[in-house]
C-alpha positions in Angstrom: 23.9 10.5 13.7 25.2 6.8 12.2 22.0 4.9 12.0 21.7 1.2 11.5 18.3 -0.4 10.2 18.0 -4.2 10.5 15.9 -5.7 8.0 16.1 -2.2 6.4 14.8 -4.3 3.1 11.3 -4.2 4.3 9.1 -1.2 2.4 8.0 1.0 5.6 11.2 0.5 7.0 13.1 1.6 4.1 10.7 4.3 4.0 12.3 6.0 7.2 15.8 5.5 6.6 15.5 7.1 3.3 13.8 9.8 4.7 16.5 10.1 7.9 19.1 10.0 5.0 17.3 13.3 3.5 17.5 15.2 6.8 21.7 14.1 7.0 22.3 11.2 8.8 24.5 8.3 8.0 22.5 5.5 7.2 23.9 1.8 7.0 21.6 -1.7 6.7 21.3 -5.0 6.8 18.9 -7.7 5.7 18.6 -11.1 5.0 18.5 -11.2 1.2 19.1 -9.0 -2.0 16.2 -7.4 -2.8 15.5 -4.9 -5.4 14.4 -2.5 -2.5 18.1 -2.7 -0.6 19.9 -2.8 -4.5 18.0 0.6 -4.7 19.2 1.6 -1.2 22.4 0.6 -2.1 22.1 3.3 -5.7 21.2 5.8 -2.9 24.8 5.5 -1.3 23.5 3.5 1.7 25.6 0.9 2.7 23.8 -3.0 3.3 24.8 -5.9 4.4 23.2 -9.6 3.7 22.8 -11.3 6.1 22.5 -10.4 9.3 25.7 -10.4 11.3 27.2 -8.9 14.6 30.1 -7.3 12.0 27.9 -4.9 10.6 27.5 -3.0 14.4 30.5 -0.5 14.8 30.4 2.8 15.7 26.5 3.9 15.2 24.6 5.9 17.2 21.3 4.0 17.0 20.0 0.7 15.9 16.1 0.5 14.5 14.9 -2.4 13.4 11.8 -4.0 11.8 9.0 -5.8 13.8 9.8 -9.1 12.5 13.0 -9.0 14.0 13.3 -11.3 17.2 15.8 -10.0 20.1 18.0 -12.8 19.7 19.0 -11.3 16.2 22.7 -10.8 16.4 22.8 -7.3 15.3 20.7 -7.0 18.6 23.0 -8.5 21.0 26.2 -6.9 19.8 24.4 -3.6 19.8 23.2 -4.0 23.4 26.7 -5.5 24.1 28.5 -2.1 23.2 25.3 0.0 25.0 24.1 1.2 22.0 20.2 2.2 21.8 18.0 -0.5 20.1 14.4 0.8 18.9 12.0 -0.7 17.4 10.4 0.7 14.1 7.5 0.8 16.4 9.1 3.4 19.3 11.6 5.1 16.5 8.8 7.2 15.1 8.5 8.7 18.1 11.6 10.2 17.6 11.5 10.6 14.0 7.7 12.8 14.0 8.1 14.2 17.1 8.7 18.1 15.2 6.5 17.4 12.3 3.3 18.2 11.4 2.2 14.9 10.3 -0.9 13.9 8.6 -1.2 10.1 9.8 -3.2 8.4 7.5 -4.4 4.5 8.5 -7.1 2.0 7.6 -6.9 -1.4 6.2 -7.7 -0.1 2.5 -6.6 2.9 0.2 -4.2 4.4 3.0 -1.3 4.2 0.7 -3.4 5.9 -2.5 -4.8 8.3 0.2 -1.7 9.2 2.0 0.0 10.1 -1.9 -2.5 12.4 -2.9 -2.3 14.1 0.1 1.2 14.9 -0.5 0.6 15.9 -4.2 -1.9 18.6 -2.8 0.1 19.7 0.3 3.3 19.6 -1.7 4.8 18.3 1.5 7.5 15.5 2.4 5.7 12.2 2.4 6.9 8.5 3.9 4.4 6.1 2.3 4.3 2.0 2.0 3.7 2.1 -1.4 5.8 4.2 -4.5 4.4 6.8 -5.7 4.6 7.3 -9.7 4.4 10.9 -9.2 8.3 11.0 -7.2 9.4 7.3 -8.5 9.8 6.4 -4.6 8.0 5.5 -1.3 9.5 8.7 0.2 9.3 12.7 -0.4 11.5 15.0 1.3 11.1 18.5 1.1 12.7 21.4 3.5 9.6 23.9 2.1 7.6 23.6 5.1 7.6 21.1 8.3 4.9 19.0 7.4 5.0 14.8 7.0 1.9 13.0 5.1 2.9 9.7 6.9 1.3 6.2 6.0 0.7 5.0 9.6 0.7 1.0 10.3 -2.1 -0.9 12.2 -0.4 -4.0 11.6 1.7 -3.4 14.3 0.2 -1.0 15.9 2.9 1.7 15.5 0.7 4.2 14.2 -0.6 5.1 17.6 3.1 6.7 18.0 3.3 8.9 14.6 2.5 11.9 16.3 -0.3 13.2 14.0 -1.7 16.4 13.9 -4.5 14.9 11.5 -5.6 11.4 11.6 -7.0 9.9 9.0 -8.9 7.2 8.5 -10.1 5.5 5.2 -11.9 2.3 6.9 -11.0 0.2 9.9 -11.6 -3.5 8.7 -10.4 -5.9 10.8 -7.1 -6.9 9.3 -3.7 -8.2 11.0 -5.5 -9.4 13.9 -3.0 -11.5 15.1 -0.9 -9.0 16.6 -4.1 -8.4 18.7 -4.6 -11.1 19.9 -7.7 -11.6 17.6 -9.3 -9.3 20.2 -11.9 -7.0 18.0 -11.8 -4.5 21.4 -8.3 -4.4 21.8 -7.9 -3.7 17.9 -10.7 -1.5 17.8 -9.2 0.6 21.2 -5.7 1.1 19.2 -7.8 2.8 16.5 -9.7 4.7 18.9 -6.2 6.4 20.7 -5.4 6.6 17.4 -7.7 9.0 15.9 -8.2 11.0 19.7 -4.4 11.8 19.5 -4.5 14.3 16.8 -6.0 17.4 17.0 -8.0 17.4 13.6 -9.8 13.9 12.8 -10.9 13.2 9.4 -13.3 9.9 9.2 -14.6 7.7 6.7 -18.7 7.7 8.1 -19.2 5.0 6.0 -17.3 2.5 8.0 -19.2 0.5 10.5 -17.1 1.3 13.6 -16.2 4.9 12.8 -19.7 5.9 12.3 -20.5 4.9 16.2 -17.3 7.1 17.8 -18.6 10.1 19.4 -15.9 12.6 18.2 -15.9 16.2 16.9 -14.4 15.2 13.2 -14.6 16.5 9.6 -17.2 13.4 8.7 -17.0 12.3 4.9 -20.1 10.3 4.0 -19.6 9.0 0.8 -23.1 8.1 -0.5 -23.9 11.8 0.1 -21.1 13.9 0.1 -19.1 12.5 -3.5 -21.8 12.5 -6.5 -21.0 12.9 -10.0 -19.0 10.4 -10.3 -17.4 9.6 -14.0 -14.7 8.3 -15.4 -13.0 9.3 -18.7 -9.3 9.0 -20.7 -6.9 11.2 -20.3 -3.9 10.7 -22.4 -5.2 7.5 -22.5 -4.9 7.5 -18.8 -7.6 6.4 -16.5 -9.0 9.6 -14.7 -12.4 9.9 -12.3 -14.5 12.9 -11.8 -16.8 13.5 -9.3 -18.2 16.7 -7.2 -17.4 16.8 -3.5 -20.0 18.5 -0.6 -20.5 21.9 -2.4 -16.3 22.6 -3.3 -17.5 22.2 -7.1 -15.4 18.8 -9.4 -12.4 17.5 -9.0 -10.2 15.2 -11.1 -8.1 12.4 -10.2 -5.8 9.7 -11.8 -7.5 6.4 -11.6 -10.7 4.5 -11.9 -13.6 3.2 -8.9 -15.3 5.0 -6.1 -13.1 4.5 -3.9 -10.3 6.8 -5.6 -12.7 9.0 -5.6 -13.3 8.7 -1.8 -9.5 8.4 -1.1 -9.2 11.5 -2.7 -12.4 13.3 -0.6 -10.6 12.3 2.3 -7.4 13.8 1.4 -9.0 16.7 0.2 -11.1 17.6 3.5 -7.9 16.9 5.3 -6.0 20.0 3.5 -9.3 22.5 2.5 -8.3 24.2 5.9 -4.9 25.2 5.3 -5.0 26.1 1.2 -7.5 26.8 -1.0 -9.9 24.8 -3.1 -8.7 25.9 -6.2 -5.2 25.5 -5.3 -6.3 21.8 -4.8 -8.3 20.9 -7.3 -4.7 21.9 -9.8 -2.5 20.2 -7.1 -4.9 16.7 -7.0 -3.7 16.9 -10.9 -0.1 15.9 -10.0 -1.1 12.6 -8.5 -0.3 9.6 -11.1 -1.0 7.0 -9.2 0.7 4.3 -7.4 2.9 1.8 -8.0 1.0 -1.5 -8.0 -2.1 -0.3 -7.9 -3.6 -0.3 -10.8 -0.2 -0.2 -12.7 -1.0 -0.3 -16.4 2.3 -2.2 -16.6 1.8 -2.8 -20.6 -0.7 -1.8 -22.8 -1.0 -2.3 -27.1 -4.5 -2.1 -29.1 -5.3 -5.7 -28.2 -4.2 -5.8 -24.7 -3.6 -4.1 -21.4 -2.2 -5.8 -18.6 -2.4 -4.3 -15.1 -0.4 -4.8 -11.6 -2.7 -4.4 -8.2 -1.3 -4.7 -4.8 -4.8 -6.3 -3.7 -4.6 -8.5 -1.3 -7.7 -8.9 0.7 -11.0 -9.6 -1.3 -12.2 -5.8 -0.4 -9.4 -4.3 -2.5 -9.9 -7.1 -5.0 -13.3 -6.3 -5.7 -13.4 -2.9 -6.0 -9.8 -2.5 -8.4 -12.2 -4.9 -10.3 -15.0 -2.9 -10.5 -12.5 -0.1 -11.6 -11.2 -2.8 -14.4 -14.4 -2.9 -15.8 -15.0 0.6 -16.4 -11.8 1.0 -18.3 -13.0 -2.0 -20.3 -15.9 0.0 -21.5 -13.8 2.9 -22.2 -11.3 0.7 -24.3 -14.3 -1.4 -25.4 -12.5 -4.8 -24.8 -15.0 -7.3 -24.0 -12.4 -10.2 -21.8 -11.1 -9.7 -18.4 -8.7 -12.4 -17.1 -7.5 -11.9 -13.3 -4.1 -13.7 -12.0 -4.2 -13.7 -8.5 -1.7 -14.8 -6.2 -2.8 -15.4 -2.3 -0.8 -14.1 0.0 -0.7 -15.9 3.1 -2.3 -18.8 3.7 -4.0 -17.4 6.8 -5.5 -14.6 5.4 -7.0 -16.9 2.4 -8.5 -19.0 4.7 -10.1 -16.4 6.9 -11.7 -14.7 4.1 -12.0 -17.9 2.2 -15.8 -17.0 1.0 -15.4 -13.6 0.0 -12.4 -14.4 -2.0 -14.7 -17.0 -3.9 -17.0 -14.0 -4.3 -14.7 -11.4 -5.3 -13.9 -11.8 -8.7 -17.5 -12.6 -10.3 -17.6 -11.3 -13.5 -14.1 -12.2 -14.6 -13.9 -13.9 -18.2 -11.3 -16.4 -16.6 -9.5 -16.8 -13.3 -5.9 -18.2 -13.0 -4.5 -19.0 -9.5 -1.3 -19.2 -8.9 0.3 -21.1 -5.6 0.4 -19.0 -2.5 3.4 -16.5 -1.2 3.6 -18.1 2.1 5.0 -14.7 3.7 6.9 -16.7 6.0 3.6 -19.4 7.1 3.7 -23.0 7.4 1.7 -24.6 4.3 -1.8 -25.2 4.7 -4.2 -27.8 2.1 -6.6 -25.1 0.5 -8.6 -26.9 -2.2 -8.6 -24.2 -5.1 -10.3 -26.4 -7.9 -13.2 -26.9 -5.6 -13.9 -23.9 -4.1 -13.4 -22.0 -7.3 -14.7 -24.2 -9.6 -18.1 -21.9 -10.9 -15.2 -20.3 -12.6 -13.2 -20.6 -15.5 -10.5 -21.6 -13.9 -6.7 -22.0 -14.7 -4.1 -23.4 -12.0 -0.4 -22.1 -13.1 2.9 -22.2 -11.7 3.8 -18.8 -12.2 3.5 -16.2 -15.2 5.7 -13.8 -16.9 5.1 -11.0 -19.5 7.0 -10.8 -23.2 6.1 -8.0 -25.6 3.0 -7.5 -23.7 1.9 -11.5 -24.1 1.3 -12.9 -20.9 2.4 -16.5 -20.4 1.1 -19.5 -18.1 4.1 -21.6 -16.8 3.1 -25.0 -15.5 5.9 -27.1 -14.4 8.7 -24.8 -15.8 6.7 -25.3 -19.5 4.7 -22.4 -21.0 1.3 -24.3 -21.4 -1.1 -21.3 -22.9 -0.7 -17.4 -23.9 -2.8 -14.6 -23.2 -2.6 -11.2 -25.7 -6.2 -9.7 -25.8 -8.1 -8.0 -23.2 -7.4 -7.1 -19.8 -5.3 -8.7 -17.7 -5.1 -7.8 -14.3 -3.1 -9.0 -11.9 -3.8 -9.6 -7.7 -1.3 -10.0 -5.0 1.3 -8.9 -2.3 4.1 -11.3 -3.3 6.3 -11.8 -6.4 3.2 -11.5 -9.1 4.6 -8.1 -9.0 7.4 -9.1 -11.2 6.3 -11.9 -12.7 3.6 -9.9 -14.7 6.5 -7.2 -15.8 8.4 -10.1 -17.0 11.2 -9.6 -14.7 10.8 -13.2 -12.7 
């Protein structure tokens, strides 16, 4: 088929038209900037087109398009105009996973790291919202066997339509609740039809909510069930041990609890179909994610790292994992560099934000990524002041010195210790130096 994706720029969405191009279909795109995403598309032999425009509708087959996208688009109406099928990213998956085995893997934290080493054990095609260091991309495709590890997306509640055979669930925080209406019930229901669609469940006990459903599931309860817990270098890489139920150790790349209970969870979704030992040597291939806790660059005075948290939950543990490899490197400062992301989320977690980063050696905020909101006054200085505090414009990275910008001037240098940056929005490339 000729298959057209507007606003094909955005990660999931890219996601499945890579992974459509893999199975042989002509895939074409539009968006309404250059991004490094669609120039990566575009290396991929897809065709895109900024901006949007009725010219980039010919002959396809089938329009999808992202959630943000409003009807009036005019890729839409010319579409609709020459009767061709307009689906959402939403109702395509229902097309897309409707023959796979799919392991659906949601929650509001760790689905991304979950849903990867999933598909390093199950050596299986993958379509995640993250990239995965161990295939250099956000998609896997492999013709080996029919099954899908699939990174399934509360925030519009599209994952109640990727068809899984296993759900799993890493936590179910309330997050995105403006698609529902801020309506716990209604948010909580989705998650519910959800998990009842697949056949196996695997659950996170720990979480509040999950540990009332009444459901015949493979239950992991972390405070029991993972023990042993260490951490250790491996090629100067970060790596955690720890014993699960009575399978014996496994290894992992990364650092923190909750790799290790990203990686139960991913484990007790696949013991049923191959072997423990066949496991614990697949769980090896996993090199961690892109963004999440990505030593960017490292020399004997400094590390910098790149996290993809977001919400004060991620924050805080990715921190507790920062201090650990500290203590392994023995460096004795931590400075974070966070960037809000939306001003609506910093205000609704406003107080555990403030919270979240005790024990850094210095804090530097940078302005929020707006994501598309209307400004709001959030006073920073105030809030934040028990902290050593830094206000900055933006930062970039040269020969592994990270530098504070403050009204286009470099006002102060940071080369020792560990620098970790926090954030959803450009940080990314900032700290790499590529901004």
């Amino acid at each position: 088929m000729k298959i057209h994706f507007i606003g094909i720029g955005g990660i999931g969405i890219s996601g499945l038209a890579k992974f459509l191009q893999h199975q042989g279909h002509t895939i074409t795109g539009s968006d309404i900037k250059e991004t490094l995403i669609t120039k990566n598309l575009q290396k991929l032999g897809i065709k895109v087109d900024v901006p949007h425009s009725c010219e980039n509708i010919t002959n396809q087959d089938l329009v999808i398009h992202s959630a943000i996208i409003k009807q009036n688009n005019p890729e839409i109406v010319c579409a609709k105009q020459k009767n061709i099928q307009v689906l959402s990213r939403s109702e395509s998956l229902l097309e897309i996973l409707k023959d796979k085995k799919v392991y659906s893997v949601a929650g509001a934290h760790g689905k991304s790291t979950t849903s990867a080493i999933l598909s390093s054990i199950l050596e299986c095609s993958a379509i995640i919202g993250a990239e995965s260091k161990e295939f250099g991309s956000n998609v896997k495709y492999t013709d080996k066997n029919n099954i899908v590890v699939f990174e399934a997306d509360e925030s519009d509640g599209s994952f109640i339509n990727s068809n899984p055979f296993c759900s799993i669930v890493t936590n179910a925080e309330l997050e995105h609740m403006e698609y529902y209406n801020y309506n716990e019930e209604l948010f909580y229901e989705h998650y519910k039809t959800f998990i009842n669609k697949a056949d196996v469940k695997v659950l996170n006990k720990q979480d509040p909510f999950l540990s009332t459903l009444k459901t015949d599931a493979i239950w992991l309860n972390p405070q029991t069930d993972i023990t042993n817990i260490s951490y250790t270098l491996i090629d100067d890489e970060p790596h955690t041990k720890f014993c699960l139920k009575d399978f014996g150790e496994f290894c992992v790349w990364g650092f923190g609890e909750h790799i290790a209970l990203d990686a139960s969870l991913a484990i007790l979704s696949a013991k049923d179909s191959i072997n423990i030992e066949t496991i614990k040597k697949n769980l090896l291939n996993f090199k961690g994610i892109k963004k999440r806790f990505d030593i960017v660059s490292k020399d004997e005075k400094c590390v910098v790292i790149d996290d993809y948290g977001h919400h004060p939950t991620e924050i805080k543990a990715t921190l507790s994992s920062v201090k650990e490899y500290a203590k392994l490197k023995n460096f004795k400062k931590i400075t974070a560099i966070w960037q809000p992301h939306k001003f609506s989320r910093t205000i609704d977690n406003l107080s555990a934000f403030i919270n979240c980063f005790e024990g850094v050696d210095e804090l530097v905020i940078l302005p929020v990524w707006s994501a598309g909101e209307e400004p709001q006054n959030i006073a920073f200085k105030n809030n934040f002041k028990n902290y050593n505090l830094t206000m900055a414009d933006k930062v970039t990275n040269k020969n592994n010195c990270v530098e504070l910008i403050k009204d286009e001037k470099s006002f102060k240098n940071i080369d020792n210790g560990i620098v970790v940056s926090f954030g959803a929005g450009d940080i990314t490339y900032q700290i790499r130096g590529v901004l």
